[in-house]
MIVO-904169 format. One record per residue: residue number from 1; z, y negated, x of N, C-alpha, C in turn. Coordinates in pm, 1 decimal. Example, Ala and Ser with C-alpha at 12.3 -4.5 7.8 and 13.67 -1.06 7.14 Angstrom:
MIVO-904169
<atom seq="1" n_z="780.0" n_y="569.0" n_x="1319.0" ca_z="780.0" ca_y="450.0" ca_x="1230.0" c_z="780.0" c_y="330.0" c_x="1320.0"/>
<atom seq="2" n_z="708.0" n_y="225.0" n_x="1285.0" ca_z="714.0" ca_y="106.0" ca_x="1367.0" c_z="787.0" c_y="-3.0" c_x="1290.0"/>
This chain:
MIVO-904169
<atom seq="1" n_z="-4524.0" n_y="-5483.5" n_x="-3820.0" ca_z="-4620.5" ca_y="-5396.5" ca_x="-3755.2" c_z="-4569.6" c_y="-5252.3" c_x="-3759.3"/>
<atom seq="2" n_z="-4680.5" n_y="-5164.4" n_x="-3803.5" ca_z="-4651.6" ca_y="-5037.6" ca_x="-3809.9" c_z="-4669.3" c_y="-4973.2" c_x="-3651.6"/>
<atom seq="3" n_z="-4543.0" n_y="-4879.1" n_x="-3599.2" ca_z="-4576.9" ca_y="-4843.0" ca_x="-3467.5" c_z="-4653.9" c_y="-4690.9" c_x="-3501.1"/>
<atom seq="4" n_z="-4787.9" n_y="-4701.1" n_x="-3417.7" ca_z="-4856.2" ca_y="-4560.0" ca_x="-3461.3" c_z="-4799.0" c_y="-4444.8" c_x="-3376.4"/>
<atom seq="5" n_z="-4662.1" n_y="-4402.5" n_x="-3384.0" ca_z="-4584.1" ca_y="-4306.8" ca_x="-3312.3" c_z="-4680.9" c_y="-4214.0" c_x="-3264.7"/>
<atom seq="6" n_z="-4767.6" n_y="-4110.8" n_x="-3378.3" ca_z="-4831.7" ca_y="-3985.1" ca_x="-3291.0" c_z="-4910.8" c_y="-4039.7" c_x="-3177.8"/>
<atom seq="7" n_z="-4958.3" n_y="-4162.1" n_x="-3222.8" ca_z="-5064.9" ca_y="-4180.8" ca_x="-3106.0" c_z="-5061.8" c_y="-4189.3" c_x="-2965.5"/>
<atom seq="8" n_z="-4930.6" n_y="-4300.4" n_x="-3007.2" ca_z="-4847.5" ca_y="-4326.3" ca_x="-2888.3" c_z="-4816.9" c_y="-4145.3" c_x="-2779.6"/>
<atom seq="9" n_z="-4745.0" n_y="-4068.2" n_x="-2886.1" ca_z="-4726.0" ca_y="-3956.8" ca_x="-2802.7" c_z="-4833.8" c_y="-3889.1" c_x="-2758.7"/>
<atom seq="10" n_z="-4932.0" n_y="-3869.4" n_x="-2818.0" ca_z="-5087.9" ca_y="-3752.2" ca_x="-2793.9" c_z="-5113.9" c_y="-3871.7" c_x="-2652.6"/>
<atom seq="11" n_z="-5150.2" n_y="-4020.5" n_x="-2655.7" ca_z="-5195.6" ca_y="-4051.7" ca_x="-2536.3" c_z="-5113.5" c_y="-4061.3" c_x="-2435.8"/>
<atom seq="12" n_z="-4994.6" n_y="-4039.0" n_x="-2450.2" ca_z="-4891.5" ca_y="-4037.9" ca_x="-2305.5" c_z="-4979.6" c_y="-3961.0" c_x="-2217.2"/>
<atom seq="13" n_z="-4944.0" n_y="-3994.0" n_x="-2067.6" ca_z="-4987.6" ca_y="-3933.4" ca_x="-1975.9" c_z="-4925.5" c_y="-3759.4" c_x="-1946.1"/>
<atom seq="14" n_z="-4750.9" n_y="-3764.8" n_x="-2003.8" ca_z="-4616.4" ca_y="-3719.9" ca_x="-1943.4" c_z="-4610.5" c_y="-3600.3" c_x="-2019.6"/>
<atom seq="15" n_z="-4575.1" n_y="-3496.0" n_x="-2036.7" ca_z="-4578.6" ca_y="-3358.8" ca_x="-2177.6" c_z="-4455.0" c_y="-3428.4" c_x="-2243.8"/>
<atom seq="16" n_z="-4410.9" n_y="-3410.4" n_x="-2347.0" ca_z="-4352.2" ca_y="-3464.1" ca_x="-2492.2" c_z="-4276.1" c_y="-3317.0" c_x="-2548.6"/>
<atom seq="17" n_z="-4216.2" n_y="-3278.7" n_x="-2538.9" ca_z="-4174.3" ca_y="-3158.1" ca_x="-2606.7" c_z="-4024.9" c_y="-3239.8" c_x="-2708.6"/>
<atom seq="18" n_z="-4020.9" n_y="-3206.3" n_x="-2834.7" ca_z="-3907.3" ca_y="-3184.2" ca_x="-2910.7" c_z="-3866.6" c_y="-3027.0" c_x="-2970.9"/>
<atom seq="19" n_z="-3724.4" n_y="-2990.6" n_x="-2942.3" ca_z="-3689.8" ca_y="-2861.8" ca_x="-3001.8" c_z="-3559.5" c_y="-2901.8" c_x="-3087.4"/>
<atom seq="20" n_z="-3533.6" n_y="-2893.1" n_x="-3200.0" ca_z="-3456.4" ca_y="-2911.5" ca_x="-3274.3" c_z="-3276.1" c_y="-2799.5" c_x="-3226.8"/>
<atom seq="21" n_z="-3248.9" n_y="-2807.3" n_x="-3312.4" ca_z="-3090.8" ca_y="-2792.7" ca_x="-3266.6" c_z="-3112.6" c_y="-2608.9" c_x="-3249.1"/>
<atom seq="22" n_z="-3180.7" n_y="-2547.7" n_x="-3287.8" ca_z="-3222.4" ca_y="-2386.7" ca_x="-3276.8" c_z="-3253.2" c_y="-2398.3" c_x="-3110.2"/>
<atom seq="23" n_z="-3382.9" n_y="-2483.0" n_x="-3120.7" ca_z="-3435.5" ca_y="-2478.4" ca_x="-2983.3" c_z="-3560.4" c_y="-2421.2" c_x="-3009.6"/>
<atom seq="24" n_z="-3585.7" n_y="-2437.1" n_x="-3124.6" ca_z="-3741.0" ca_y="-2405.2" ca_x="-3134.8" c_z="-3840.1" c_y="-2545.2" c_x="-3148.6"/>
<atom seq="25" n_z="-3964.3" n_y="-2572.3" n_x="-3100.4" ca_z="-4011.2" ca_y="-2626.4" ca_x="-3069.2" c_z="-4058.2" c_y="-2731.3" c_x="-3208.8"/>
<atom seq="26" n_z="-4103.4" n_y="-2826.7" n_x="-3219.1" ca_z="-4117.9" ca_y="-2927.2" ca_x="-3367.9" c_z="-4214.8" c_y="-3029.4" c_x="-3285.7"/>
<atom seq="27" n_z="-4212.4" n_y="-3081.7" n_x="-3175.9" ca_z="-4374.3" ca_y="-3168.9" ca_x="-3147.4" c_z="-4371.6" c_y="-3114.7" c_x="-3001.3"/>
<atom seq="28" n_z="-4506.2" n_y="-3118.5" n_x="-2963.9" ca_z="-4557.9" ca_y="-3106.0" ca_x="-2860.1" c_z="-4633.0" c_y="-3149.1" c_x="-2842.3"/>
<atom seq="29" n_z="-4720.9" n_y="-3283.1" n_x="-2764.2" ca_z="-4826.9" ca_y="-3397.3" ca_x="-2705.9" c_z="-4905.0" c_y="-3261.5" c_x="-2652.6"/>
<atom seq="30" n_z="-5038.8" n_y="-3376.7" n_x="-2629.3" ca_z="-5174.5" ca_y="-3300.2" ca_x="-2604.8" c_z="-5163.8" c_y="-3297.6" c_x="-2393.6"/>
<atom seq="31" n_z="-5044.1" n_y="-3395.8" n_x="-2375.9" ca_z="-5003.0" ca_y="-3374.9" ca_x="-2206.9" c_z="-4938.5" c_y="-3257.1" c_x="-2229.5"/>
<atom seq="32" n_z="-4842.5" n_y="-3213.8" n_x="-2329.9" ca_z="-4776.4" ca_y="-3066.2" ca_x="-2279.8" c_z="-4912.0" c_y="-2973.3" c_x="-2322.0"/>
<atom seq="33" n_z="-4999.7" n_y="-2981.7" n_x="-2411.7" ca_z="-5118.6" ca_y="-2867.2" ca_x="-2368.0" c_z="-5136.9" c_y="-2836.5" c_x="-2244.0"/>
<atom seq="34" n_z="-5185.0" n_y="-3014.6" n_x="-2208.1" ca_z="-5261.3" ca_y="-2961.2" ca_x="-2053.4" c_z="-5127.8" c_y="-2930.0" c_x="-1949.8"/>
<atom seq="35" n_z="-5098.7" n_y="-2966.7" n_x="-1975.3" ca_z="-4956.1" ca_y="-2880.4" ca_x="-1875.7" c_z="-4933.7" c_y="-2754.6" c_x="-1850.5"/>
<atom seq="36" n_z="-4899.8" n_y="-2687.0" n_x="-1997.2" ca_z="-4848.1" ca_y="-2575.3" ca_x="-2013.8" c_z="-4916.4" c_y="-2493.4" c_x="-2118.7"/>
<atom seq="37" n_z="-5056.0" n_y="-2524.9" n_x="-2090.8" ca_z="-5160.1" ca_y="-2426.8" ca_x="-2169.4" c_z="-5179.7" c_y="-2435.8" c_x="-2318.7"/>
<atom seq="38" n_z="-5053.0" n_y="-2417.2" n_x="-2440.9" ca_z="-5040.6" ca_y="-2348.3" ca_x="-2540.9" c_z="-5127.6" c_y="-2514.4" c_x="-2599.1"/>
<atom seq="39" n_z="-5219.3" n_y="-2451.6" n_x="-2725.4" ca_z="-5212.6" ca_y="-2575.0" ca_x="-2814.6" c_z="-5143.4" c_y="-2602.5" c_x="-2919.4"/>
<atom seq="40" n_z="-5223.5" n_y="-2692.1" n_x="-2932.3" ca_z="-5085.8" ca_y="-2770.1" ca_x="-3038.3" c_z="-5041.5" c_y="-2647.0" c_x="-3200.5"/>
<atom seq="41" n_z="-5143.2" n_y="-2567.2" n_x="-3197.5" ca_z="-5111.2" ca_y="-2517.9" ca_x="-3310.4" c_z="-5024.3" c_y="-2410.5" c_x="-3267.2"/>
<atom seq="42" n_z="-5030.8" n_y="-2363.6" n_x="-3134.1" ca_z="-4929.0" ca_y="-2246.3" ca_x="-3062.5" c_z="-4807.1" c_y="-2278.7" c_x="-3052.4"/>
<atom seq="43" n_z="-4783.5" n_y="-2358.5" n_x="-3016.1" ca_z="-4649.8" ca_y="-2429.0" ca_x="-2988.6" c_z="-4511.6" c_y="-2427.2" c_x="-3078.5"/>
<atom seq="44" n_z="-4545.6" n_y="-2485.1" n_x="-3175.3" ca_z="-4458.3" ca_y="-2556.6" ca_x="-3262.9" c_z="-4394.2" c_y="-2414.2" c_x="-3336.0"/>
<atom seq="45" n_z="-4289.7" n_y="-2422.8" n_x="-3377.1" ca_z="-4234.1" ca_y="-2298.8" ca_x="-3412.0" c_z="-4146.2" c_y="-2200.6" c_x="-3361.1"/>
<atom seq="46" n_z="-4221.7" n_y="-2224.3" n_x="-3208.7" ca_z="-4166.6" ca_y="-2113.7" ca_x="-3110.4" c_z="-4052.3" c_y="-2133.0" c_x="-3023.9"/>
<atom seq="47" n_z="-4005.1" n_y="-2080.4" n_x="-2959.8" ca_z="-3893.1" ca_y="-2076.3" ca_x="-2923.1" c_z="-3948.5" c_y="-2172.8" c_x="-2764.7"/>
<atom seq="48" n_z="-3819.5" n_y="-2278.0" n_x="-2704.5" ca_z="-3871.0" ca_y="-2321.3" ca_x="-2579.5" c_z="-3882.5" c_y="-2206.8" c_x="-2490.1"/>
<atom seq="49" n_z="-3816.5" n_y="-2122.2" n_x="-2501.9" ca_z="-3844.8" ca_y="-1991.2" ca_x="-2414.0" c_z="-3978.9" c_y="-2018.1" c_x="-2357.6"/>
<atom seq="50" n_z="-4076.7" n_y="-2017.8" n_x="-2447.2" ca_z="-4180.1" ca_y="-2025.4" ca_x="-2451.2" c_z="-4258.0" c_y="-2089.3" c_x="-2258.1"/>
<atom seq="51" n_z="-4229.3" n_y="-2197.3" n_x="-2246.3" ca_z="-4235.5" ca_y="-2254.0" ca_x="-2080.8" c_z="-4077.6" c_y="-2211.6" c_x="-1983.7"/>
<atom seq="52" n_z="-3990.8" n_y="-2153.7" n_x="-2014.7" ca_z="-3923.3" ca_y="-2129.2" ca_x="-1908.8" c_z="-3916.8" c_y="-1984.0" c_x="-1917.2"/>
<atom seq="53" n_z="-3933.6" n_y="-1962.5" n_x="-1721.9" ca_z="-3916.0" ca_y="-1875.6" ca_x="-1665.2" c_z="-3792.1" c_y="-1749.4" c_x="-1700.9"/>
<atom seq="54" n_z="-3782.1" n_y="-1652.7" n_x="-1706.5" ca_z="-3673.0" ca_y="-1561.7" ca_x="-1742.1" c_z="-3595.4" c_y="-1556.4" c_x="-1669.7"/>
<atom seq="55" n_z="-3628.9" n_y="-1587.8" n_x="-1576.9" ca_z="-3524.8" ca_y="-1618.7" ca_x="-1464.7" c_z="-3410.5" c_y="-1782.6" c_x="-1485.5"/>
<atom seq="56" n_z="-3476.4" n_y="-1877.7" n_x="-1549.9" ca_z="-3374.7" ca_y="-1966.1" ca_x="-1582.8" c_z="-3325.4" c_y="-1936.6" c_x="-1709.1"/>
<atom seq="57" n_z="-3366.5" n_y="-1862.7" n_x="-1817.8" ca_z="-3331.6" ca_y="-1856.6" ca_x="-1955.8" c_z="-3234.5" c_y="-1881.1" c_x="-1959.8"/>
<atom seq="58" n_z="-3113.8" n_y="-1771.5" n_x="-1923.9" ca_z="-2953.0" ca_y="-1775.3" ca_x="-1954.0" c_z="-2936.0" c_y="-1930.8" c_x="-1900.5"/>
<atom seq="59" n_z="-2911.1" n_y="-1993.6" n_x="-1789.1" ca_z="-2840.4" ca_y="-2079.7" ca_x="-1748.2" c_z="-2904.1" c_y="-2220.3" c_x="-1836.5"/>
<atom seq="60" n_z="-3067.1" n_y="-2222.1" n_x="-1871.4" ca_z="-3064.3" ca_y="-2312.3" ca_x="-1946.7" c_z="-3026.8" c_y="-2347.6" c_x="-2104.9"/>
<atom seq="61" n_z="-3026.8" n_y="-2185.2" n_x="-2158.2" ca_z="-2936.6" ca_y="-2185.5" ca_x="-2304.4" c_z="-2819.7" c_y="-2269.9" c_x="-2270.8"/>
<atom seq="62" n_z="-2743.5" n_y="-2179.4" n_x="-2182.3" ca_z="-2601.0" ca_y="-2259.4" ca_x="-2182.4" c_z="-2571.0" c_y="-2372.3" c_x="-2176.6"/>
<atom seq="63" n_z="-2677.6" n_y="-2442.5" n_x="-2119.4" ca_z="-2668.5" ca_y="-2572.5" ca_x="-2083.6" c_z="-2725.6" c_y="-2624.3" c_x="-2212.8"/>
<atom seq="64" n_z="-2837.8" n_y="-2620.6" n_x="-2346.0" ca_z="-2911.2" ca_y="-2665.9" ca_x="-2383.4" c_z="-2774.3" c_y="-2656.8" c_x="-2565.5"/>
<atom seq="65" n_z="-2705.8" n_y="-2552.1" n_x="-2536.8" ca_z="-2584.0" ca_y="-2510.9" ca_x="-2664.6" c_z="-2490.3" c_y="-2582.6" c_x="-2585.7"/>
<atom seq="66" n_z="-2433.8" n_y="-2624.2" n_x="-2501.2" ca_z="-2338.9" ca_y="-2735.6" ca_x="-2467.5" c_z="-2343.7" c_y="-2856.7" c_x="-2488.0"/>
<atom seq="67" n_z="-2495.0" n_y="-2885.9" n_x="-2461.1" ca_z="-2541.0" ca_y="-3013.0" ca_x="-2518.2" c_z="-2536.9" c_y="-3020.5" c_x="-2624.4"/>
<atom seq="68" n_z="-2558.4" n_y="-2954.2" n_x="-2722.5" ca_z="-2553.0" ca_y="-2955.6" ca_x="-2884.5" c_z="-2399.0" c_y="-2954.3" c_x="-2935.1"/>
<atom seq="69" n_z="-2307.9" n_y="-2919.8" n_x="-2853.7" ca_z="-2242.5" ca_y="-2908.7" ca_x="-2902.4" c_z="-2107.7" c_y="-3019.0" c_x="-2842.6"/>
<atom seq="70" n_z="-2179.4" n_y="-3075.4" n_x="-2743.3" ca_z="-2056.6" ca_y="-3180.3" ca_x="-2683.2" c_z="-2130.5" c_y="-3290.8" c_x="-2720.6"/>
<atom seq="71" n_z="-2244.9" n_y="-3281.9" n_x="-2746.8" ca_z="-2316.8" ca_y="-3431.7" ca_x="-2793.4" c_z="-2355.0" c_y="-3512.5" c_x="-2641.5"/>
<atom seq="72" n_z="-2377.0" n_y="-3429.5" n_x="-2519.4" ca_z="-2346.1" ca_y="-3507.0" ca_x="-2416.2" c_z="-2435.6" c_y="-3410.5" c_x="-2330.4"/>
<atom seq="73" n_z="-2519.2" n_y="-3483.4" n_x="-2212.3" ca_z="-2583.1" ca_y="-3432.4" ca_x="-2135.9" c_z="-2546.6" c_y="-3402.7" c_x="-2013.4"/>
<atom seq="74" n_z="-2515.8" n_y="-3270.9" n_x="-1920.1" ca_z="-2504.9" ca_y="-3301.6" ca_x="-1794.9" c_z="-2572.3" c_y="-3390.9" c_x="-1688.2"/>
<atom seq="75" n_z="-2736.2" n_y="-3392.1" n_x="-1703.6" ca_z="-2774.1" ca_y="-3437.1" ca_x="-1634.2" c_z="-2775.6" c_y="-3617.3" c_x="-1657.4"/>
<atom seq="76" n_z="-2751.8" n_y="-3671.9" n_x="-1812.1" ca_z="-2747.1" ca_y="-3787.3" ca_x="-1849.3" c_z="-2921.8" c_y="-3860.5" c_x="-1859.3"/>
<atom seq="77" n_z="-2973.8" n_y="-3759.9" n_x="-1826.1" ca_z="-3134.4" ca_y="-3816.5" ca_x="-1864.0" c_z="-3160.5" c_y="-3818.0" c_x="-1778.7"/>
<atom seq="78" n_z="-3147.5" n_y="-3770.1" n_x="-1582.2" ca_z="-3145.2" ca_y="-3817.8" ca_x="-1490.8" c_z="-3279.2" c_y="-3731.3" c_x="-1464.5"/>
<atom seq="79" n_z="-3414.1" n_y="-3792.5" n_x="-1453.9" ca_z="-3505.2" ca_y="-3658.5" ca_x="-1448.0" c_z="-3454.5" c_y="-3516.3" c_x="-1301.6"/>
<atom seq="80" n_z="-3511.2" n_y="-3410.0" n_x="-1353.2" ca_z="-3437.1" ca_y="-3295.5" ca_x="-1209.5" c_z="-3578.4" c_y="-3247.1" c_x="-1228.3"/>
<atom seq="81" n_z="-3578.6" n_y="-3188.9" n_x="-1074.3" ca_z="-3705.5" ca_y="-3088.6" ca_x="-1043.1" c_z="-3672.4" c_y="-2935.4" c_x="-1086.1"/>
<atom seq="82" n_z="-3772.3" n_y="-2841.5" n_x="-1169.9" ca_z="-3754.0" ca_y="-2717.0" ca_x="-1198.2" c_z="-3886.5" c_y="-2636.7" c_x="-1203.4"/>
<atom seq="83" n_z="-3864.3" n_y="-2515.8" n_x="-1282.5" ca_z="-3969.2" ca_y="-2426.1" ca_x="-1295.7" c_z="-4027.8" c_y="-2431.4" c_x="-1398.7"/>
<atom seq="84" n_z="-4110.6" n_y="-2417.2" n_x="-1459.7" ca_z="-4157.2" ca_y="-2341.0" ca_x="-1606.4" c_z="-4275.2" c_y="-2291.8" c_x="-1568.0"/>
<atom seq="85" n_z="-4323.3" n_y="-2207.8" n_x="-1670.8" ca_z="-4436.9" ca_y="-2134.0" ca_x="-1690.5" c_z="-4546.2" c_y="-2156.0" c_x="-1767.4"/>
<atom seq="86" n_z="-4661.3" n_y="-2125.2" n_x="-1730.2" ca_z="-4781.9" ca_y="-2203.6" ca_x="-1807.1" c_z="-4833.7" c_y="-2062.0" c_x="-1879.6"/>
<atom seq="87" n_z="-4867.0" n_y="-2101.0" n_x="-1973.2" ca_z="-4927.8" ca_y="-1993.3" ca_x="-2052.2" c_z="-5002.5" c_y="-1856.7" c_x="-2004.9"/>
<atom seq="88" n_z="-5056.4" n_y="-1914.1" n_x="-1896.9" ca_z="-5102.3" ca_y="-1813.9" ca_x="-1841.3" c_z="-5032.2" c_y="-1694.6" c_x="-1761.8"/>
<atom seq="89" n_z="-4914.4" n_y="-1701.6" n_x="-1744.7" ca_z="-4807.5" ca_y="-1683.0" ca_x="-1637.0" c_z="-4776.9" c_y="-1761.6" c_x="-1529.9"/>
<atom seq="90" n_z="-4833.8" n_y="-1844.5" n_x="-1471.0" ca_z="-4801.0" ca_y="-1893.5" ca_x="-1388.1" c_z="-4670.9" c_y="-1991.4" c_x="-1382.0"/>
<atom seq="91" n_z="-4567.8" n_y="-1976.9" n_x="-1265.0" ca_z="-4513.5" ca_y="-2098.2" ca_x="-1273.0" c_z="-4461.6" c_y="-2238.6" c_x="-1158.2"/>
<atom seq="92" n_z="-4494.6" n_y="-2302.3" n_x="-1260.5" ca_z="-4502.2" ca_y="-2434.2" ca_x="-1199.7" c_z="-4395.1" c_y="-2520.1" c_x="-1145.9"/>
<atom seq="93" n_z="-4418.3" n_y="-2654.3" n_x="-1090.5" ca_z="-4306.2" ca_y="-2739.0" ca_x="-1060.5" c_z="-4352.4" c_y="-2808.3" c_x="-1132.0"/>
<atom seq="94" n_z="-4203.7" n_y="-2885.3" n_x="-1194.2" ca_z="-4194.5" ca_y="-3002.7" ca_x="-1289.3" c_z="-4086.4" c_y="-3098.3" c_x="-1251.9"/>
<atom seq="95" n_z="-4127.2" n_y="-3202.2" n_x="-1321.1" ca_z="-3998.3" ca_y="-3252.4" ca_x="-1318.0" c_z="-3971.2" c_y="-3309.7" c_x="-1429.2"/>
<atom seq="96" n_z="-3890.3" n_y="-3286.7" n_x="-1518.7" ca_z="-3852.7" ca_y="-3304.3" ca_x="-1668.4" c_z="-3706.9" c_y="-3405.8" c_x="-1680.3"/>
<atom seq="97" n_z="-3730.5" n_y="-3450.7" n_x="-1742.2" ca_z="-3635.2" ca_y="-3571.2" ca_x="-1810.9" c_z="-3542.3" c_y="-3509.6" c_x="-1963.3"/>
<atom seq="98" n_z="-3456.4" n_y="-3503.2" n_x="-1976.9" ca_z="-3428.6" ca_y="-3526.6" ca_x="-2144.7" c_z="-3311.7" c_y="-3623.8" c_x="-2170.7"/>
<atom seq="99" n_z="-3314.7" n_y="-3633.4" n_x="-2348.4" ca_z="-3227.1" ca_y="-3685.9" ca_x="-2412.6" c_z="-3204.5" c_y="-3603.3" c_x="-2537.1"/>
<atom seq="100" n_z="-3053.5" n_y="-3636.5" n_x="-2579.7" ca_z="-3052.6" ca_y="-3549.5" ca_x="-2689.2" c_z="-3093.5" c_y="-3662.6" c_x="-2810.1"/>
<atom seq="101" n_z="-3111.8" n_y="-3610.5" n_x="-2925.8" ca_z="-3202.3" ca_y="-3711.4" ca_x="-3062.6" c_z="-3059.2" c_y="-3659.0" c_x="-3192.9"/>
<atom seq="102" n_z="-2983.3" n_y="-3776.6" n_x="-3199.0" ca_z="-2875.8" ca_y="-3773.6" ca_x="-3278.0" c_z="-2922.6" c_y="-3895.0" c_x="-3398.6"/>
<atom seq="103" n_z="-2861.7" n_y="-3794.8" n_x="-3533.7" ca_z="-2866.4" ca_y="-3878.9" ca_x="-3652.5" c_z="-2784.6" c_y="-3936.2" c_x="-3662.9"/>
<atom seq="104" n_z="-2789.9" n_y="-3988.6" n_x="-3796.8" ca_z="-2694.8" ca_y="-4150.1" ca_x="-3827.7" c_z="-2584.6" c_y="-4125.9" c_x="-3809.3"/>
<atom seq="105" n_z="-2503.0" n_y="-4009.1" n_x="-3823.9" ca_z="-2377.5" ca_y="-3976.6" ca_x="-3787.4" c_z="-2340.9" c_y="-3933.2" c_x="-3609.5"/>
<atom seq="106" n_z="-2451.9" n_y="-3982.0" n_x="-3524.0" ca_z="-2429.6" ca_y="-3945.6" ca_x="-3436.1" c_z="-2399.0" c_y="-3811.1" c_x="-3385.9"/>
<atom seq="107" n_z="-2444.2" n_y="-3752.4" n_x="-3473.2" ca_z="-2450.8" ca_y="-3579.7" ca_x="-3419.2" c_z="-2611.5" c_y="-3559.1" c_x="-3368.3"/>
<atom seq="108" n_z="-2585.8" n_y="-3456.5" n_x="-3252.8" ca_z="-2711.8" ca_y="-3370.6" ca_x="-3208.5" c_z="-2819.8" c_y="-3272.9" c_x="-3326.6"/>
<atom seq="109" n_z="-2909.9" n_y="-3352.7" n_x="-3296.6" ca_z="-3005.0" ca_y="-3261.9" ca_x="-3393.4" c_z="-3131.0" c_y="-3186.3" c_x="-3358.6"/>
<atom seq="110" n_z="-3152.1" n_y="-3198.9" n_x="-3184.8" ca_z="-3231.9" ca_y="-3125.4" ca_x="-3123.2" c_z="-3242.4" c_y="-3252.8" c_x="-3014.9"/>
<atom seq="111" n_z="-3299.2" n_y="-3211.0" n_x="-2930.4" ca_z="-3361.2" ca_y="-3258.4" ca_x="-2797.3" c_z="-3498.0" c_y="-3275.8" c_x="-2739.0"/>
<atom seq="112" n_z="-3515.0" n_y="-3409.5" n_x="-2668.2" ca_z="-3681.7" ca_y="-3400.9" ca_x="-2652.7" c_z="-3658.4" c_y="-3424.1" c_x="-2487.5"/>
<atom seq="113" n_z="-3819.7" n_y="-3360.2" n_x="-2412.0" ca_z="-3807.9" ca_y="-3350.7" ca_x="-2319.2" c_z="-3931.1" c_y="-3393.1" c_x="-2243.5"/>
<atom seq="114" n_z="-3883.8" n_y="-3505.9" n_x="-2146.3" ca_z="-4033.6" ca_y="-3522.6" ca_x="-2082.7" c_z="-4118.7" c_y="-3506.1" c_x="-1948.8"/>
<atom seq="115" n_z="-4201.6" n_y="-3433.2" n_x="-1953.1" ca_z="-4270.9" ca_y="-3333.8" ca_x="-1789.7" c_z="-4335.0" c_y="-3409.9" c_x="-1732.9"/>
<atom seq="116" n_z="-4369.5" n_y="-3359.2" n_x="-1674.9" ca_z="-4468.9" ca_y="-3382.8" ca_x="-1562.7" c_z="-4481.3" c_y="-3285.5" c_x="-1445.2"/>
<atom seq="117" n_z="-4597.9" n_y="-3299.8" n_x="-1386.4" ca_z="-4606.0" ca_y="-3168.8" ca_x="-1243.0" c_z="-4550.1" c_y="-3257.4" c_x="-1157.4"/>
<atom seq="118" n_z="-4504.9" n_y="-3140.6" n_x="-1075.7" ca_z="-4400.7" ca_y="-3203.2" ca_x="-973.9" c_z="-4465.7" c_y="-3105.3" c_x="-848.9"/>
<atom seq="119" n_z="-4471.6" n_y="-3220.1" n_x="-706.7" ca_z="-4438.6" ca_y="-3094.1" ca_x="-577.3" c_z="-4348.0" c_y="-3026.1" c_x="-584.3"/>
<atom seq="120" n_z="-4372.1" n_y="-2869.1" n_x="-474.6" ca_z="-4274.9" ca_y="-2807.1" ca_x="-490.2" c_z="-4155.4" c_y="-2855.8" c_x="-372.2"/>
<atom seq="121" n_z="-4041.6" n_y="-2820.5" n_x="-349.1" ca_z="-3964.7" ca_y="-2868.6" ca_x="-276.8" c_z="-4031.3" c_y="-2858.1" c_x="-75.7"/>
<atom seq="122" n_z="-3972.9" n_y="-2894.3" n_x="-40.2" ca_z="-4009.5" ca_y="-2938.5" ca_x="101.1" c_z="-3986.7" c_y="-2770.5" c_x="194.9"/>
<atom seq="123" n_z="-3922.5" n_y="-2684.0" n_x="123.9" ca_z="-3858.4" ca_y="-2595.7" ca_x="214.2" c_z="-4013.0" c_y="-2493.4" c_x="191.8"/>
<atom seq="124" n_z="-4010.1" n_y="-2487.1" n_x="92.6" ca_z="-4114.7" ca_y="-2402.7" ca_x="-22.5" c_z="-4249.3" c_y="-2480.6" c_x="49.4"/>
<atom seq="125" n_z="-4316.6" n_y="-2615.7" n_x="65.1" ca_z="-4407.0" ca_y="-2635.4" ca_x="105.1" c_z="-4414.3" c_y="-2609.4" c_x="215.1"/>
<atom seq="126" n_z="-4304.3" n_y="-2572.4" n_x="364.7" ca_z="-4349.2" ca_y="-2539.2" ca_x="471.5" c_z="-4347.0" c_y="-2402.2" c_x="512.3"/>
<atom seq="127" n_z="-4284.9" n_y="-2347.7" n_x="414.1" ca_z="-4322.5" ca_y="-2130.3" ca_x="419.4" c_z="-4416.1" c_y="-2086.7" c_x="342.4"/>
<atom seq="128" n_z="-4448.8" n_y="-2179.1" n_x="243.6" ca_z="-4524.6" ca_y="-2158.7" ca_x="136.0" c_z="-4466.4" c_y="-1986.3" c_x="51.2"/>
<atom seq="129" n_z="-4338.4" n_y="-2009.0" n_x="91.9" ca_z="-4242.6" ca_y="-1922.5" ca_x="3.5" c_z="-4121.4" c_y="-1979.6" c_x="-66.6"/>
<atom seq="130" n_z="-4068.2" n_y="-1926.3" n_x="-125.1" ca_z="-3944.3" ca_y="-1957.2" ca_x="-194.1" c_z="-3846.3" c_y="-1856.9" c_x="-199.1"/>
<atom seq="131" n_z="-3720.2" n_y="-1901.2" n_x="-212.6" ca_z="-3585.5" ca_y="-1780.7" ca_x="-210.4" c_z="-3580.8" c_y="-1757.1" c_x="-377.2"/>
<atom seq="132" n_z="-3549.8" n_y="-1628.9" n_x="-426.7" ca_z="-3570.0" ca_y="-1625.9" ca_x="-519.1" c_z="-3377.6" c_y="-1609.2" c_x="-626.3"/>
């Protein structure tokens, strides 16, 4: 049996992002449209910059070139709650999952990542502010 991979990904409920070892983007599901605005023809190419905030940029490079380069995840796939930004500017809560995607030699060859909207934290829902 042939597994029909795209399909599988376009009908996930969850956004689907892959960025190769640059960190530029290579698939994006029709859940990361509705998520995070861009379509499918916007997407691909671009830098993940693209959904995170400027405010996380630096700390998630570092983290995203460590991974590439230790072959090893801090978080271990453990999904975490964060920010990103929707096309429009706005930004959102998520809560994103990854793994890194290693070839036959077991090296890192980019990373895929999987969303979803998330509440915002408990402190943030009762000021309806956040520390910045």
């Amino acid at each position: 049996m042939t597994v029909p991979t795209k399909a599988v990904l376009d009908q996930m409920a969850d956004a689907v992002i892959y960025a190769g070892r640059e960190g530029r983007i290579e698939l994006w599901n029709r859940a990361a449209v509705a998520l995070f605005g861009y379509e499918p023809a916007e997407a691909p190419g671009r830098s993940i910059d693209l959904i995170v905030p400027e405010r996380l940029r630096e700390p998630h490079w570092r983290g995203f070139h460590a991974a590439m380069a230790s072959g090893a995840l801090k978080l271990s796939g453990k999904p975490t709650l964060t920010r990103a930004q929707h096309k429009d500017g706005t930004r959102i809560y998520i809560q994103m999952s990854f793994a890194l995607v290693k070839d036959a030699d077991d090296r890192p060859v980019g990373s895929v990542a999987v969303a979803r909207v998330a509440e915002p934290p408990r402190a943030v829902q009762r000021d309806g502010s956040e520390k910045r």
